[in-house]
C-alpha positions, 0 to 999 in steps of 0.5 A, a space after each residue: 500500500 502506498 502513501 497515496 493509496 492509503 487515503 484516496 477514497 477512505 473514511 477519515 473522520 478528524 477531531 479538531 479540524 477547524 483548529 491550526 492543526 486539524 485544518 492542515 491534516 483536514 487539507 492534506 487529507 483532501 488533497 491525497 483524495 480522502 473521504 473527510 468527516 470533521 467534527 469540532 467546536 467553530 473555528 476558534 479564532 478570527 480569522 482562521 485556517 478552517 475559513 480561509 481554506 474554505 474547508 466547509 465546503 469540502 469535508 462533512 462539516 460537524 459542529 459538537 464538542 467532544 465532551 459530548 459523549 453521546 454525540 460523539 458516538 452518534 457521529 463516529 457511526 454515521 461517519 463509519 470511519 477507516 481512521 480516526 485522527 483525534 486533534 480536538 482539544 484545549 490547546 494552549 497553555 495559559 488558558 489551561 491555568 485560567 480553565 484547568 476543569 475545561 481543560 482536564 474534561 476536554 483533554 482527558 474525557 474528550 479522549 475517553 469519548 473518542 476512544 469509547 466511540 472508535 470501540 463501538 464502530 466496527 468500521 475503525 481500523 485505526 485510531 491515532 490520538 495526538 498529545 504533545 511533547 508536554 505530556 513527559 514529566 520533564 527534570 529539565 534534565 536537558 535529555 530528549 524525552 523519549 517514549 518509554 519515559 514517563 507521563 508527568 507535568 506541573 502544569 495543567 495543560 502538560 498533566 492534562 496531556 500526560 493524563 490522556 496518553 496514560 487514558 489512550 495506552 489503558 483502552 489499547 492494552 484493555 479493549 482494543 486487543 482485538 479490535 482496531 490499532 490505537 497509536 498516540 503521536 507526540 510532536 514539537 512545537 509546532 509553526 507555520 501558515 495559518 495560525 491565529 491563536 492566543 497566546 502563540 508565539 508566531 501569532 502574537 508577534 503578527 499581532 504585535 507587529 501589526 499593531 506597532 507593538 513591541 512583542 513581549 517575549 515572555 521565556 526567551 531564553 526557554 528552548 523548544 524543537 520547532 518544527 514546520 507543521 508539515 513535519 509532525 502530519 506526515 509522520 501522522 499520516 504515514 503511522 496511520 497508513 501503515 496501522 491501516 495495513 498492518 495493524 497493531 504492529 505500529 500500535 503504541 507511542 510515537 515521537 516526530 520532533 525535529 533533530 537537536 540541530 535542525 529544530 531544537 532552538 530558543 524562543 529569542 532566536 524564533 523572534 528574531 527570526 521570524 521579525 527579521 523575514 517580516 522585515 519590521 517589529 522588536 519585542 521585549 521581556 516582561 515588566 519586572 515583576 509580572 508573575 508568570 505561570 511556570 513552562 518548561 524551560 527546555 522541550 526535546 524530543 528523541 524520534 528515532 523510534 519514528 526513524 528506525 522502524 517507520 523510515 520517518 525523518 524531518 524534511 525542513 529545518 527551523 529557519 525553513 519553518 519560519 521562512 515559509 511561515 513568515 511568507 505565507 502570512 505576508 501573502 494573505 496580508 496583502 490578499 487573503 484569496 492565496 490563503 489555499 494555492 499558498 498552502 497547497 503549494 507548501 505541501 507540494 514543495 514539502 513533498 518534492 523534498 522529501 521525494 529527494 531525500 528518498 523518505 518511502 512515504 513521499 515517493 508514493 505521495 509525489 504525484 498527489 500533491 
């Protein structure tokens, strides 16, 4: 089976789809000729991924929340899904220390009610959950966390991460032994077009900038592996292809982080970075004084598992990241209508290099992109 074959006229239903994240495996799923259910909150923020690609019009558009247990499964059955990517979830960390109830009940038991309604439809044949790079307890040891590494976090959103993988590595070993092959993803720190949220840090610099702001810079000594949002879909993508033809075999945790040199960088360098391909703006460290919530001062992520048995490895490194993120952007200031041959055409680039560093899932993906 190749990459192309896996999803050209499957069943797909993704969580989450009118998030950053969701819109762009939603898109990509489009594009390689998949049959997309979403099911999601409205799009949140103004304005957004979801809209500016015109999703609604493409995928079978269902507007629920995931803490909707009986909705949930309502859905999953009409839907009759090959493969379910579950994206859906509170996402950023701030508004998890201002919501920590919201946040544990749609990341945990949003992940419970997913799983319940995958286990109850006969049609799955693969569930891949996405957590976070957050969800390992972190010693700020410095060492890339690895999956046999244990589940922890401090802070809400991070426990909340930690607490749903411990959820998804339950219902594999307890009721999906039979049934179909249940993985969870953990990525980067992710960037690229199309991102509006509050409390990012590419969005709040655009909004910075374009108000005539200095961008506060809360952390800027703190590293993170930031990766272009391509890196960690195609690693999604490719897990769910092979769970689709070989089955529990791939089951389990996975990493798809950037390399230590291609990724992992400080948030200072993200600023400067991305202002200097903007071509204007400067930021500055909060007033002294301003209580801030606790982060991780250093996220790595250890992907070789990704490497060694699914052939996985990053295409484009950070500055690539922020070059394509930084002129994506610019172009749909300037003119909204390139929001999707700007984004499909990234994809299509990505593809190519990939094609030429001989990754096996871009090969069969080339023509379709």
């Amino acid at each position: 089976m190749t990459f192309a074959d896996a999803f050209a006229g499957r069943r797909v239903l993704v969580t989450g789809h009118t998030g950053f994240k969701g819109a762009w495996l939603a898109e990509w799923l489009t594009v390689l000729g998949a049959d997309v259910t979403g099911y999601a909150l409205d799009a949140p923020t103004t304005p957004s991924l979801f809209e500016a690609l015109g999703l609604e019009g493409r995928v079978r558009h269902v507007v629920a929340d995931i803490r909707d247990r009986e909705r949930m499964a309502a859905e999953m059955q009409a839907a009759q899904p090959e493969i379910v990517f579950h994206l859906a979830a509170q996402a950023i960390v701030r508004t998890a220390y201002q919501q920590p109830h919201e946040t544990f009940e749609a990341n945990v038991m949003g992940t419970v009610n997913v799983l319940e309604a995958a286990r109850a439809c006969d049609s799955v044949k693969a569930v891949v959950i996405v957590t976070s790079d957050k969800s390992y307890q972190n010693l700020e040891t410095g060492r890339p966390f690895r999956e046999t590494d244990p589940m922890g976090g401090r802070d809400p959103y991070s426990a909340s991460k930690g607490a749903a993988e411990l959820v998804v590595e339950a219902y594999r070993q307890s009721f999906f032994g039979d049934g179909a092959a249940v993985a969870s993803v953990r990525a980067g720190n992710v960037i690229g077009p199309g991102d509006w949220a509050v409390d990012r840090i590419i969005p709040d610099i655009i909004r910075a900038v374009t108000a005539g702001r200095p961008v506060v810079v809360r952390n800027p000594d703190a590293v993170r592996p930031w990766q272009h949002v391509l890196e960690p879909l195609s690693g999604y993508l490719w897990l769910g292809a092979q769970l689709l033809q070989t089955g529990r075999d791939y089951a389990g945790p996975w990493n798809f982080g950037p390399t230590s040199t291609g990724g992992d960088r400080t948030v200072r360098w993200l600023v400067d970075q991305f202002l200097e391909r903007w071509g204007s703006g400067t930021w500055v460290t909060p007033a002294d004084g301003t209580p801030q919530p606790h982060e991780a001062h250093h996220l790595s992520l250890d992907s070789s598992k990704a490497r060694e048995r699914l052939h996985w490895a990053p295409v484009w490194d950070a500055p690539m990241a922020v070059s394509q993120t930084a002129a994506w952007h610019a172009a749909y200031r300037d003119d909204p209508s390139t929001a999707r041959p700007m984004l499909e055409a990234q994809i299509a680039r990505y593809v190519e290099e990939a094609g030429r560093a001989r990754l096996p899932w871009a090969a069969d993906a080339r023509r379709n992109a």
